[in-house]
Structures are given as C-alpha cells and as structure tokens.
N, CA, C and O atoms as a GROMACS GRO file, in nm:
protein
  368
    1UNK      N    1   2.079   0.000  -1.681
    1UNK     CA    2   1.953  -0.067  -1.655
    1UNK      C    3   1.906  -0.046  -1.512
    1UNK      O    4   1.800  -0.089  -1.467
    2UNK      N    5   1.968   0.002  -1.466
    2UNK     CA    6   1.959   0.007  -1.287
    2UNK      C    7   1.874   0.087  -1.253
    2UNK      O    8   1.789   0.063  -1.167
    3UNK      N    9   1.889   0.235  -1.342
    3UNK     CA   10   1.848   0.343  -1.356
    3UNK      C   11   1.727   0.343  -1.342
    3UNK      O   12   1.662   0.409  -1.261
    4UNK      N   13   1.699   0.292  -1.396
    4UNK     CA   14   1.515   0.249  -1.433
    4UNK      C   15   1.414   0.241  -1.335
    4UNK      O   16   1.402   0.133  -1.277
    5UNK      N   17   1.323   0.353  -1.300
    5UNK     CA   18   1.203   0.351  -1.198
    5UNK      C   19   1.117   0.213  -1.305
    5UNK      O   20   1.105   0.180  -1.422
    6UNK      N   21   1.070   0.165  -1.150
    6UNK     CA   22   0.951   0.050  -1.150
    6UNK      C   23   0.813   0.147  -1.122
    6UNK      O   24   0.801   0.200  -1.011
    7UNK      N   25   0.726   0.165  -1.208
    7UNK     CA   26   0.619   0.234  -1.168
    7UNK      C   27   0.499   0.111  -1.116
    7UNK      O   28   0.483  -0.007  -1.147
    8UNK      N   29   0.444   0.182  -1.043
    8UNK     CA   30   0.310   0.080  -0.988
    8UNK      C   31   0.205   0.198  -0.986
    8UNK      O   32   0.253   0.309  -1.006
    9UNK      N   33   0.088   0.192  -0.968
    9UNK     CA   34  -0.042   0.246  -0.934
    9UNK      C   35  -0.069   0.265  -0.831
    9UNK      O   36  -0.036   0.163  -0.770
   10UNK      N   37  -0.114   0.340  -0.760
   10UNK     CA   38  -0.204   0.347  -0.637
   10UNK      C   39  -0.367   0.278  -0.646
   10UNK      O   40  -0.451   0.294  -0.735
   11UNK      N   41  -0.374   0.214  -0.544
   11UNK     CA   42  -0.505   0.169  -0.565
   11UNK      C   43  -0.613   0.192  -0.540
   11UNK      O   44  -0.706   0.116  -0.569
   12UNK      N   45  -0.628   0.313  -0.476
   12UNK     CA   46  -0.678   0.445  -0.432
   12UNK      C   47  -0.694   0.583  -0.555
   12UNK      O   48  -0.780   0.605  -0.640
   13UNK      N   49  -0.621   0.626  -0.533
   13UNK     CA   50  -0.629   0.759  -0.641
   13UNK      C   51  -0.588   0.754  -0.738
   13UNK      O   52  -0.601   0.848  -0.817
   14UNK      N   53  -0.508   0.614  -0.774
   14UNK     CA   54  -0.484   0.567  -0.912
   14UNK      C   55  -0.355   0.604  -0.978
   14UNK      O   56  -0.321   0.554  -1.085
   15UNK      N   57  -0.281   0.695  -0.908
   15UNK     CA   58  -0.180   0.794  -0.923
   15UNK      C   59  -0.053   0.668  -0.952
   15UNK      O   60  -0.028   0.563  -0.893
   16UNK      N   61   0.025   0.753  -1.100
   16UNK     CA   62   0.143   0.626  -1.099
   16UNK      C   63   0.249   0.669  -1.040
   16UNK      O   64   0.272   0.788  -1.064
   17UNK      N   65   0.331   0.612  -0.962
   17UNK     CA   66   0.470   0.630  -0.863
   17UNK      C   67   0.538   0.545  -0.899
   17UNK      O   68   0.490   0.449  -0.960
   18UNK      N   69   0.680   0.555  -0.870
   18UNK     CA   70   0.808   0.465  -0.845
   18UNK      C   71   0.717   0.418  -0.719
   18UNK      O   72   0.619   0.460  -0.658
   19UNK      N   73   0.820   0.288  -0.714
   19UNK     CA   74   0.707   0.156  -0.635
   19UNK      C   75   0.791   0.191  -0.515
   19UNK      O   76   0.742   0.162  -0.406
   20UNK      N   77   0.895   0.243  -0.518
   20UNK     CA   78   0.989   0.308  -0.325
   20UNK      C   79   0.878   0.398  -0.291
   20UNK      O   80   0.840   0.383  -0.175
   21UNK      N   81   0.807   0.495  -0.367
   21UNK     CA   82   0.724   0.488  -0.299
   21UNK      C   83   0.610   0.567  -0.243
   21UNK      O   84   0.574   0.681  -0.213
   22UNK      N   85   0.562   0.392  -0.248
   22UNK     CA   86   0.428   0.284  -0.230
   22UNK      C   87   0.436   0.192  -0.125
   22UNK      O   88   0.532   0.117  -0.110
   23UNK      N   89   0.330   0.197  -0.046
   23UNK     CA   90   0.336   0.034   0.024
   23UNK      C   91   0.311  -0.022  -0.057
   23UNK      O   92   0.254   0.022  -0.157
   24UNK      N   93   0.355  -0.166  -0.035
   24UNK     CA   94   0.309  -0.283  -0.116
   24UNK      C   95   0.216  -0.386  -0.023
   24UNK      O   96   0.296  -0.452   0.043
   25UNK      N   97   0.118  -0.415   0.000
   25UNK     CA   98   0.034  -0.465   0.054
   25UNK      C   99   0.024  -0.648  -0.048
   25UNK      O  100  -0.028  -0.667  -0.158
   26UNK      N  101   0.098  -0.755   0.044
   26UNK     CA  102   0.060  -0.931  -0.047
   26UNK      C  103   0.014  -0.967   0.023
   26UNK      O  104   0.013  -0.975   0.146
   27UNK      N  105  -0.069  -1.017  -0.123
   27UNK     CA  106  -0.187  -1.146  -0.026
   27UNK      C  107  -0.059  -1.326  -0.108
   27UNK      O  108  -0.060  -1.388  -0.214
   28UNK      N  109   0.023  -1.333   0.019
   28UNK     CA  110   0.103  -1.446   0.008
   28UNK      C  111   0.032  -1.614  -0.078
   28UNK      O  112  -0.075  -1.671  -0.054
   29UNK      N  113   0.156  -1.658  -0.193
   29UNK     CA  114   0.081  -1.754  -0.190
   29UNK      C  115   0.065  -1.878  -0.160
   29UNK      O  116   0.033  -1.958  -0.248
   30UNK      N  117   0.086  -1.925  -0.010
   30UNK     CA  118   0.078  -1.980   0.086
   30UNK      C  119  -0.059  -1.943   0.168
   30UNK      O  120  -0.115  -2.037   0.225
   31UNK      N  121  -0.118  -1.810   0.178
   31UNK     CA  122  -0.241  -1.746   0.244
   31UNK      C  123  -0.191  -1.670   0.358
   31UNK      O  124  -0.087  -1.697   0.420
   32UNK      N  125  -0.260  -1.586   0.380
   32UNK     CA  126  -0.227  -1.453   0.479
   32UNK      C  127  -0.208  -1.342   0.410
   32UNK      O  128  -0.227  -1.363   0.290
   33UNK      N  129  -0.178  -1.226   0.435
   33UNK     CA  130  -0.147  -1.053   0.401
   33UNK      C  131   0.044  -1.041   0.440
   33UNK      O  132   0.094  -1.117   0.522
   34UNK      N  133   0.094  -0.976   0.395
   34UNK     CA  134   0.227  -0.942   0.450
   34UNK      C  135   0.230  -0.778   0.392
   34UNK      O  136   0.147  -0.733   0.313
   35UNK      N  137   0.340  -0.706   0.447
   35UNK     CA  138   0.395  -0.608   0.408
   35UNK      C  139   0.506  -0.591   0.358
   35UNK      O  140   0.608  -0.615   0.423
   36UNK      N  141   0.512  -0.537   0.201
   36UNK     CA  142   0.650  -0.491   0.160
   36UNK      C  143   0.772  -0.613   0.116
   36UNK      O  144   0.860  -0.608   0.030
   37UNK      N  145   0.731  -0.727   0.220
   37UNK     CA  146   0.799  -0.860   0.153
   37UNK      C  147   0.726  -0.989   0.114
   37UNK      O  148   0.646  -1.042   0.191
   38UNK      N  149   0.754  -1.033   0.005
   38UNK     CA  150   0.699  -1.203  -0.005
   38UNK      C  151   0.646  -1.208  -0.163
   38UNK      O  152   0.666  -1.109  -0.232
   39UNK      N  153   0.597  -1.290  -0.204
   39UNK     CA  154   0.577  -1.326  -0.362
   39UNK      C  155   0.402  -1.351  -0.350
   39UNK      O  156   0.335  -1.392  -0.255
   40UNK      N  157   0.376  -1.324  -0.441
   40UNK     CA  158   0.223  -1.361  -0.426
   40UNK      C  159   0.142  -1.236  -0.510
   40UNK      O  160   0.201  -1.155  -0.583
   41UNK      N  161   0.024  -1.238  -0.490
   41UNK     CA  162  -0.040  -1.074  -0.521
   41UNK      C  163  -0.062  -0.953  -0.497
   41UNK      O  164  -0.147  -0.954  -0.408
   42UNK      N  165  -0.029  -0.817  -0.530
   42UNK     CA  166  -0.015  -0.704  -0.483
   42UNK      C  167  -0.064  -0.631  -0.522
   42UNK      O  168  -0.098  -0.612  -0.638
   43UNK      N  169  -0.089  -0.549  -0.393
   43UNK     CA  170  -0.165  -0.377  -0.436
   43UNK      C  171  -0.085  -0.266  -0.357
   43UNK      O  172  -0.056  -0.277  -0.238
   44UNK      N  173  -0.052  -0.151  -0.441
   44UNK     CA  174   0.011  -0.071  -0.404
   44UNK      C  175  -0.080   0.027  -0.379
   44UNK      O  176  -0.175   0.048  -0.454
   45UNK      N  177  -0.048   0.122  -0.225
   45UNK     CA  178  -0.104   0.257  -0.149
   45UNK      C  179   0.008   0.370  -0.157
   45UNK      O  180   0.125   0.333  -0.149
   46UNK      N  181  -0.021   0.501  -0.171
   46UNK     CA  182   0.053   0.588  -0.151
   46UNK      C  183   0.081   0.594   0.026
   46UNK      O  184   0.037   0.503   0.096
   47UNK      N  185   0.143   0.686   0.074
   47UNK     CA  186   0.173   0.700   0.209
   47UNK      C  187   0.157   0.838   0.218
   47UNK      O  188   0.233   0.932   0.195
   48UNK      N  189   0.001   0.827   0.271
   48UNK     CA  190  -0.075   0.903   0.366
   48UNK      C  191  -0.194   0.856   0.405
   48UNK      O  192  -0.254   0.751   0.386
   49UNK      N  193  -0.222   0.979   0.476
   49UNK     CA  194  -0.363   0.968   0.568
   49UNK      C  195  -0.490   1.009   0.452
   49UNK      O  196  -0.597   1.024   0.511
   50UNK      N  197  -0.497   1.024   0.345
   50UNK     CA  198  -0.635   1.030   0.241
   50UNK      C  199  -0.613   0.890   0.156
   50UNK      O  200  -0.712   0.820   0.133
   51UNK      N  201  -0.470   0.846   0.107
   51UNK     CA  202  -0.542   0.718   0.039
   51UNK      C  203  -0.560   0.615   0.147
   51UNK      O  204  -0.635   0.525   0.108
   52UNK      N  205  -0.521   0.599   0.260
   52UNK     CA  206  -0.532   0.475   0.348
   52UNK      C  207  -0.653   0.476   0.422
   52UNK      O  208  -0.705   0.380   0.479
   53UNK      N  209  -0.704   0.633   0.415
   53UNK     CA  210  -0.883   0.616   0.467
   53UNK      C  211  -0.953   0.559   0.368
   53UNK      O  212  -1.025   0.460   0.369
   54UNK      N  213  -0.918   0.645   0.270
   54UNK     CA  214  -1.021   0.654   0.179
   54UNK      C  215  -0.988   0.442   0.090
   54UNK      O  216  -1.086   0.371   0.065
   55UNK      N  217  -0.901   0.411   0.075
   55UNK     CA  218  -0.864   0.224   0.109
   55UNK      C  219  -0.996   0.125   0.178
   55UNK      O  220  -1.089   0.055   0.138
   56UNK      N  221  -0.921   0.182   0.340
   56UNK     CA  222  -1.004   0.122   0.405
   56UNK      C  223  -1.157   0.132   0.388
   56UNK      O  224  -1.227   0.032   0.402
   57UNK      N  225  -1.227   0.287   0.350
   57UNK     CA  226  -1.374   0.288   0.372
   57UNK      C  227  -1.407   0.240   0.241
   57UNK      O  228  -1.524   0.206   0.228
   58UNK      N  229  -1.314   0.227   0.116
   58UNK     CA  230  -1.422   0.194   0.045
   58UNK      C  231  -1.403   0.059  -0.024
   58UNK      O  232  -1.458   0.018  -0.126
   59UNK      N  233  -1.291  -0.015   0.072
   59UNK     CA  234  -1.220  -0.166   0.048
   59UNK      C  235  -1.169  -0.147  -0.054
   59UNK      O  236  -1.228  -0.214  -0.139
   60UNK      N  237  -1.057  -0.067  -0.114
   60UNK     CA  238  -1.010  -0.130  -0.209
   60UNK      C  239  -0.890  -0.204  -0.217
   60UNK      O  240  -0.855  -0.261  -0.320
   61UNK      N  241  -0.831  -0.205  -0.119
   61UNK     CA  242  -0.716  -0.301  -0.100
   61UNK      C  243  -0.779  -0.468  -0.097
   61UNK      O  244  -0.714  -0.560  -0.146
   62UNK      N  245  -0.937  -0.492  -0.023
   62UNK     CA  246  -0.979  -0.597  -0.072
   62UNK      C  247  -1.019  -0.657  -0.220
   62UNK      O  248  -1.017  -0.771  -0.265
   63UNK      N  249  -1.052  -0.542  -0.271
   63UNK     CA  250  -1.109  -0.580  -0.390
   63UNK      C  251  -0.970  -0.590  -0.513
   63UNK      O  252  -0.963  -0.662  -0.612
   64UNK      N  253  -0.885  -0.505  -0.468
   64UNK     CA  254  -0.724  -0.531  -0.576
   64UNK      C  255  -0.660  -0.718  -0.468
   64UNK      O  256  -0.633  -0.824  -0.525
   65UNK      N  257  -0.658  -0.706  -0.398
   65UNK     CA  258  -0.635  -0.837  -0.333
   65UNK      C  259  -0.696  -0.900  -0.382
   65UNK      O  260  -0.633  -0.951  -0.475
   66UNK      N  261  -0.847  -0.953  -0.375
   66UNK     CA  262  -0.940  -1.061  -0.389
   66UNK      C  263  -0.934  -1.150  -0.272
   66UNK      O  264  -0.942  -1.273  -0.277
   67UNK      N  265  -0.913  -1.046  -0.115
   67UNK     CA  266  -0.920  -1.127   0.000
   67UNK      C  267  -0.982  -1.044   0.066
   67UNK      O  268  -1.030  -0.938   0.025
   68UNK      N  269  -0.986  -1.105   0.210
   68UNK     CA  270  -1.034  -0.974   0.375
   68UNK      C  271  -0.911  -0.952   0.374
   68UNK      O  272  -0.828  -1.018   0.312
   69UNK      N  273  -0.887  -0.846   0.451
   69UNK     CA  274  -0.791  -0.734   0.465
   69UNK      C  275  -0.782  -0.722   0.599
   69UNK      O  276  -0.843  -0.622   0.637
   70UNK      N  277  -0.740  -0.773   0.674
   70UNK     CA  278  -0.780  -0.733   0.834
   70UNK      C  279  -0.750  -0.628   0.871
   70UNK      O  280  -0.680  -0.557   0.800
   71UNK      N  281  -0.803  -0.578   1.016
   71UNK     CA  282  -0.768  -0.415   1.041
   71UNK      C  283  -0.586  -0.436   1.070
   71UNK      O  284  -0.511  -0.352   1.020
   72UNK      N  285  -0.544  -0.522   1.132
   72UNK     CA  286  -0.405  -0.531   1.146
   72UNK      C  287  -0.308  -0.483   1.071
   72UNK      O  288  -0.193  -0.452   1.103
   73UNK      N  289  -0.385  -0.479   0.927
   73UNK     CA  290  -0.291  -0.460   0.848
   73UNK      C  291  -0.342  -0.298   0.839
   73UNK      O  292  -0.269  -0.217   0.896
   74UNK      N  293  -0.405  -0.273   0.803
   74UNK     CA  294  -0.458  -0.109   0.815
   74UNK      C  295  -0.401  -0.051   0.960
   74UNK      O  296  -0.411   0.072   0.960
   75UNK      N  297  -0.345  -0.102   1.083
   75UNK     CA  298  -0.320  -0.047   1.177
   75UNK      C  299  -0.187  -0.039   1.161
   75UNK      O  300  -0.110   0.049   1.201
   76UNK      N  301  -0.152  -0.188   1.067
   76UNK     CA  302   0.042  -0.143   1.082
   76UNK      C  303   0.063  -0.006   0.981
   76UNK      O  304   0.157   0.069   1.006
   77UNK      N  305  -0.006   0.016   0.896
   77UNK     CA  306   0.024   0.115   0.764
   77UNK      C  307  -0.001   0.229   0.824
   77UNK      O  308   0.070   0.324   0.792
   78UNK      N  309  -0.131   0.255   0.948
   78UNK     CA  310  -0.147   0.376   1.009
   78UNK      C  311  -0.004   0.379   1.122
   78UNK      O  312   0.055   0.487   1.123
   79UNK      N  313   0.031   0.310   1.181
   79UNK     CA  314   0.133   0.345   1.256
   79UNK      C  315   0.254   0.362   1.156
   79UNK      O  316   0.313   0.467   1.182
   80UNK      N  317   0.297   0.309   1.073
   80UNK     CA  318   0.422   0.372   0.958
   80UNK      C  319   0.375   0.518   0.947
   80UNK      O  320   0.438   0.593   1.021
   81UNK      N  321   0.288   0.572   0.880
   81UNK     CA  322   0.206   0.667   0.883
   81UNK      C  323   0.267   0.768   1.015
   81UNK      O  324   0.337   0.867   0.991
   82UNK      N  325   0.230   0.728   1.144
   82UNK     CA  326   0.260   0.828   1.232
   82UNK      C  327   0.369   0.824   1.288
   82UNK      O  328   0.391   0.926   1.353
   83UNK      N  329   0.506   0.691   1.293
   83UNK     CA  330   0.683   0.685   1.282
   83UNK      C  331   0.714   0.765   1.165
   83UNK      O  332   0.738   0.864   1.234
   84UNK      N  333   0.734   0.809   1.043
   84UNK     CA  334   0.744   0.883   0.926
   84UNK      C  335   0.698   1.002   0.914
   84UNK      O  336   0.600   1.015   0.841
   85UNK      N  337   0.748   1.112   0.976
   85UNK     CA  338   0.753   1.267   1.003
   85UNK      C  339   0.732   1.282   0.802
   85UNK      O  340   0.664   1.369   0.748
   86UNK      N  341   0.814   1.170   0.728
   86UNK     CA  342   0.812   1.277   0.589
   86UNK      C  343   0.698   1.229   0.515
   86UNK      O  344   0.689   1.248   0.394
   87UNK      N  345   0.593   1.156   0.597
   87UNK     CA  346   0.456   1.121   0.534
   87UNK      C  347   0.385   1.199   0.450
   87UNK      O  348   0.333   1.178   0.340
   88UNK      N  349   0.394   1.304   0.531
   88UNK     CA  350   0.280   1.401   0.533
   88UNK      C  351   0.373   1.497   0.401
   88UNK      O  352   0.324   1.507   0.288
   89UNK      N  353   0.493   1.554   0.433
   89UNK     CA  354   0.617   1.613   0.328
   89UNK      C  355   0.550   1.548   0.163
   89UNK      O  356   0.504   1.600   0.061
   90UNK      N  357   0.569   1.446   0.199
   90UNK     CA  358   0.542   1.368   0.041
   90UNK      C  359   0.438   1.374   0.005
   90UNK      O  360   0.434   1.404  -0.115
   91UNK      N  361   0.349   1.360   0.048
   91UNK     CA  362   0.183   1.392   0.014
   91UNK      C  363   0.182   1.539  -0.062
   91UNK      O  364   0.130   1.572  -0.169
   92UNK      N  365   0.236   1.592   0.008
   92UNK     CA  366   0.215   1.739  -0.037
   92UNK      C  367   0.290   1.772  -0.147
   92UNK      O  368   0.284   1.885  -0.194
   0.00000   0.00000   0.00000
C-alpha cells in the first residue's frame, strides 16, 4: 500500500503529478496561506518558472483557494524556484 503515488493536479496547466512533486499551497483553517504543511484547503503548482507566472498573472492559486494570495507567498515559491538547481531539470 505504500507503493502507491498520490496524484494531485496542477492548477495551472492542469497536468496530473505525484503530489512530491507539487507545491502545495493552504489556505489554513484557522485563516492565513502556509506552505507544504497544515490541514485546511489546497492547490497544487508544478515547480517552475511558467506555471508560477503564469498562477500569479492569471490568479489561479486565488481562485482554487477562494482567498488573496499575497505576493509573500509567490516570493517564497520564486525563491524555492531559484535554491533548486533541479527546478528547471524537472520541467524539462
């Protein structure tokens, strides 16, 4: 049973992945955004630089949330983005 990929969506290009990976972007349910940990509602991004533009310009991490999205959180995902040399590897 272990064996077993968890698939999720991208919320962007729609693309299905094992959820390792995906960011997981929660809107906590207590209130606020977190990354990767906590219980609440989620939208999953691939890891790169076309779904996290293309996210941000056309909100869809707000609209799979049903919150604001602050840039904070778009700045922590762009800096994972540029610590992660195999970002770009995986995209491709």
């Amino acid at each position: 049973m272990s064996g077993r990929s968890v698939l999720r969506r991208c919320v962007t290009c729609r693309t299905l992945l094992d959820r390792q990976q995906l960011w997981r972007v929660i809107r906590l349910a207590q209130g606020g955004l977190a990354l990767d940990q906590g219980m609440g509602r989620s939208a999953y991004l691939c890891r790169n630089h076309t779904c996290l533009d293309e996210a941000r310009r056309r909100k869809k991490l707000q609209k799979a949330l049903r919150c604001q999205v602050a840039d904070s959180i778009y700045a922590a995902l762009e800096q994972r983005l540029q610590t992660s040399p195999s970002a770009d590897a995986e995209a491709r």
